[in-house]
N, C-alpha and C positions, 0 to 999 in steps of 0.2 A: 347358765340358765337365767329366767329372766323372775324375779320376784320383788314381791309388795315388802319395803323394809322400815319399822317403824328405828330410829336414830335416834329419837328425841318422845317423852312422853307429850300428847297433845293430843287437839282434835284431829279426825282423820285427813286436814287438808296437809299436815306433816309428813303424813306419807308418802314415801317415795319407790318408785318402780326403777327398777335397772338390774343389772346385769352380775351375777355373785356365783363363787366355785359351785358346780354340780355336787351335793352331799352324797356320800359314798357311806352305804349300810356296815353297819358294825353288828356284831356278832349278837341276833335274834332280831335283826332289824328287817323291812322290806323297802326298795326305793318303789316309789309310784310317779309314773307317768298320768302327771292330775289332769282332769278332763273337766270336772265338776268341784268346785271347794266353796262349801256352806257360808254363809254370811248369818250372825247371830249376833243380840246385843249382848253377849259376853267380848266381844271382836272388842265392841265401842268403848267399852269399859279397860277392857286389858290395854288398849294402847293408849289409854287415859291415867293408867297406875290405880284405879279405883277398883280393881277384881279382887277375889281373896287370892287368884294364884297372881304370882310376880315372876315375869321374865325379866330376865339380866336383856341390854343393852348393847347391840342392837340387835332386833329380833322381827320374823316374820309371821305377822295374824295367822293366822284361819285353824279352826279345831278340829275340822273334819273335811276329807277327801274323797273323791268315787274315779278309780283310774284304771290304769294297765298295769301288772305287778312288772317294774324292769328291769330288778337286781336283787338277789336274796343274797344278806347276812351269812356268816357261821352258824351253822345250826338251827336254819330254818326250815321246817319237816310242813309236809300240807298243803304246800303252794308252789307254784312253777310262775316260771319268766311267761308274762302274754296273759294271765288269768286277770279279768274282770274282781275290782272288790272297789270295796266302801273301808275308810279307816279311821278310827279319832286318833288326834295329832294336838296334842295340849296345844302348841301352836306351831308354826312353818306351813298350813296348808294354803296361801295365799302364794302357789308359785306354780310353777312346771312342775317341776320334782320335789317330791316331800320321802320324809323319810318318817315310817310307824313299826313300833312294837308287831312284829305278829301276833301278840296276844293279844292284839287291837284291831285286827284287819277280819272282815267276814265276804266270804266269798258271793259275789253279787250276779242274780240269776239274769240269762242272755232277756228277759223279759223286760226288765224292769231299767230304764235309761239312766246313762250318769248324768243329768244335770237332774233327775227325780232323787237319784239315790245321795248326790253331792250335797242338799239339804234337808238330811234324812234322820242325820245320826243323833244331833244334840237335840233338836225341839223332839223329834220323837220318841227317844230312849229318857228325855227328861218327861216326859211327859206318859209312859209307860211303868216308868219307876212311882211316879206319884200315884198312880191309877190304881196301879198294879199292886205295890209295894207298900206303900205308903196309906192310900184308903180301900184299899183292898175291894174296889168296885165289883158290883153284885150284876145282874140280870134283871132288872126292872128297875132301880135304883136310878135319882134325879140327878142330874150333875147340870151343879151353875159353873159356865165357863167365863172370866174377866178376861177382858181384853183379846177376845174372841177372834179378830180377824186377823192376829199376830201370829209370828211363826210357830211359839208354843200353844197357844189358845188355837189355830187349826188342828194341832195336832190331837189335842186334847179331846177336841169334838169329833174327831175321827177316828180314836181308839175308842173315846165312852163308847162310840156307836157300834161300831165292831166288839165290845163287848157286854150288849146290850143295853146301855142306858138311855132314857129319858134326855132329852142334851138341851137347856137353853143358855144360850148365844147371849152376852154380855156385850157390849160396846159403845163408841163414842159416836156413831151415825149410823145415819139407815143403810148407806152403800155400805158399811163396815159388816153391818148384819147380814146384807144381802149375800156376801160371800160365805159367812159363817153357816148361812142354808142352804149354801150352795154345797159345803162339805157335809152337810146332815142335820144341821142342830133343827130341832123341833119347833124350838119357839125363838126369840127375840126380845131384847130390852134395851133400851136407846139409851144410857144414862149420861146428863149434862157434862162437861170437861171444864178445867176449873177446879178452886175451891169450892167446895160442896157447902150450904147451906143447912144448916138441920132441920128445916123444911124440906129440902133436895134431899138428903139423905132419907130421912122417911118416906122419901115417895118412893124410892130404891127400893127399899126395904117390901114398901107395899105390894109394887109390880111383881117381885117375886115369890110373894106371898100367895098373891092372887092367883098366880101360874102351877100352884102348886096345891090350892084349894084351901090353902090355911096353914097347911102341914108342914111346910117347908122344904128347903134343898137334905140331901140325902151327903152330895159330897161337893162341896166348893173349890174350886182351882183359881187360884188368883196371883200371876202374877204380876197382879199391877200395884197393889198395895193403896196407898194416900188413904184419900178420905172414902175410898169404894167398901175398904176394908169392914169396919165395923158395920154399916148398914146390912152386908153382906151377911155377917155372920150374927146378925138379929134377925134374918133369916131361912138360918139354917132348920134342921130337924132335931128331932129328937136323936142321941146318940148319933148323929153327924160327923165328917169329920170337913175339917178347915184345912186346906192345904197351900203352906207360905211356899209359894213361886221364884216371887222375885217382886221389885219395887221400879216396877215400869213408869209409875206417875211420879218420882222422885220423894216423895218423905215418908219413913218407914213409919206406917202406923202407930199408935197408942194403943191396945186394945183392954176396954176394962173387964179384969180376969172374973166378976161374976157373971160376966152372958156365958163363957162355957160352964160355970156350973147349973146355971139354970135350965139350959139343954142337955148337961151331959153329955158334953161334945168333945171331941178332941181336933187341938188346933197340931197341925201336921207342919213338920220342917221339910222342904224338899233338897236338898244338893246334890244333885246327881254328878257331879262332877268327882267328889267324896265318894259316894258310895261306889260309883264306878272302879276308883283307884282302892278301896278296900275291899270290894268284893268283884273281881273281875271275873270271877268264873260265873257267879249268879247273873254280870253286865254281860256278857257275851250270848249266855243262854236267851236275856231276854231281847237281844238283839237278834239275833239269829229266830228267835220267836216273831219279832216285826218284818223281819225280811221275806218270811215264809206268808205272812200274812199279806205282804205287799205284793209277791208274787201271787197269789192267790185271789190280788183284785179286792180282798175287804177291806184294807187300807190305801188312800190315795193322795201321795202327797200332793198336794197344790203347790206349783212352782209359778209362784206369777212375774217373772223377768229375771233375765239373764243381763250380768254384767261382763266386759271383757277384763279381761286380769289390769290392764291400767285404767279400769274406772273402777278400783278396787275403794278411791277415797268417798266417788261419790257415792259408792254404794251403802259403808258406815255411817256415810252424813243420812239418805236416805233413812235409815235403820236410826238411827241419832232422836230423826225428828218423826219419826213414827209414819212416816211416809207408805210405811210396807206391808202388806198385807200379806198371810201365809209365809212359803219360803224366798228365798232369793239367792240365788249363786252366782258366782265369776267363773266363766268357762276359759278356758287356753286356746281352743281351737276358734 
């Protein structure tokens, strides 16, 4: 089979595409016939050695897959040879054939397309976990989304919406926004890119003050982190909560621990990556909760380009330099 193989930790131009044995399912495994395999900036990171998980050498990207089930494991009870599913794959889904946990695989309705469902798994289950989980998002409740027009920040504004919230859209440009309302978000806020000035930073802060009549945000999702961080969470609301994403702008904020007590806020850790491998029976339910909902048309992912499996590098470079907007996947066919 044909697969994207990182040899050397580096930027994505180290990758290499070529030719490696067909992996044969071991006992609770499924092989898949990939059609669609997600592209996320955890890809950029893992094959940089800057992820918390670390694969041994040499190894193939991609964390999630949406294909044709083509070979069942020992003891795999649920699924048949030819069924439609979606899979997370720590990594190997950068190829034809991957190989996933059954306890990992959800069976994917004739509705719903593999290149929709191929960048479905991580920004949405990470972003359903935070919502869901983590701020336990209400039904009229305000959600400020950072870095809005990104794989996770679409996603984010398209569950708040589907579970009714209030959504404004965070980002670096007006075309970034324009997409983010194009998924749902309510409102919009352009904030400069760059080191932030603390003049910049208070006008941050102010924008979304204004937006909220004084009162503030309800639940913040940021994975962008820098200098957005703090204005963000001055603010927030009363009994708020702050949820740490990830560090899209590269330096992991400072935050001074009196703004959450003077809101009575709590700032939120997200790793879905974690909770998913500790609580896999709670990740599956609430995956199986998003698929149901995708099918049902209240969620939509935005796929805005398709890569072929050998423009696997420029795709990470893409994703690298912020180039991307919503999802993006490498198809095989």
């Amino acid at each position: 089979m044909k697969a994207v193989v990182c040899e050397e930790f580096g930027p994505p131009e180290k990758l290499v595409v070529k030719e490696v044995p067909d992996p044969v399912p071991g006992e609770g495994q499924v092989l898949i016939e990939v059609k669609a395999a997600g592209v996320n900036f955890p890809d950029v990171l893992v094959i940089q050695d800057l992820y918390q998980f670390k694969p041994g050498l040499p190894f193939t990207p991609g964390s999630e897959v949406a294909g044709l089930v083509k070979a069942l494991g020992s003891g795999v009870k649920g699924v048949k040879v030819g069924d439609r599913v979606l899979a997370s794959t720590p990594w190997s889904g950068f190829a034809e054939l991957a190989l996933a946990d059954a306890s990992r695989l959800i069976h994917l309705p004739d509705s719903v397309s593999f290149e929709m469902a191929g960048g479905f798994w991580t920004t949405y289950g990470t972003s359903y976990n935070a919502l869901k989980e983590r701020a336990h998002l209400k039904e009229g409740q305000t959600l400020l989304v950072l870095g809005a027009a990104g794989g996770v920040g679409v996603a984010a504004i398209d569950i708040g919406k589907a579970m009714g919230a209030r959504v404004i859209a965070a980002a670096s440009s007006e075309e970034k926004i324009a997409v983010a309302k194009q998924v749902g978000a309510d409102e919009g806020i352009v904030y400069p890119t760059g080191e932030l000035s603390r003049e910049q930073q208070k006008a941050f802060s102010d924008q979304i003050k204004e937006l909220t009549g004084g009162e503030g945000v309800d639940v913040i999702y940021d994975p962008v982190g820098g200098d957005y961080a703090e204005p963000a969470l001055r603010a927030i609301a009363w009994d708020g909560t702050y949820l740490v994403v990830g560090f899209a702008a590269g330096p992991i904020p400072r935050i001074p621990l009196n703004l959450p007590l003077l809101k009575q806020c709590q700032i939120s850790g997200v790793f879905y990556g974690a909770f998913a491998g500790r609580f896999p029976e709670a990740n599956a339910k609430n995956t199986a909760e998003l698929v149901g909902m995708m099918a049902e048309g209240r969620i939509k992912p935005l796929v805005t380009k398709t890569y072929p499996l050998e423009d696997a590098a420029q795709a990470l470079t893409d994703m690298m330099n912020r180039k991307v907007t919503g999802s993006v996947v490498l198809v095989t066919d």
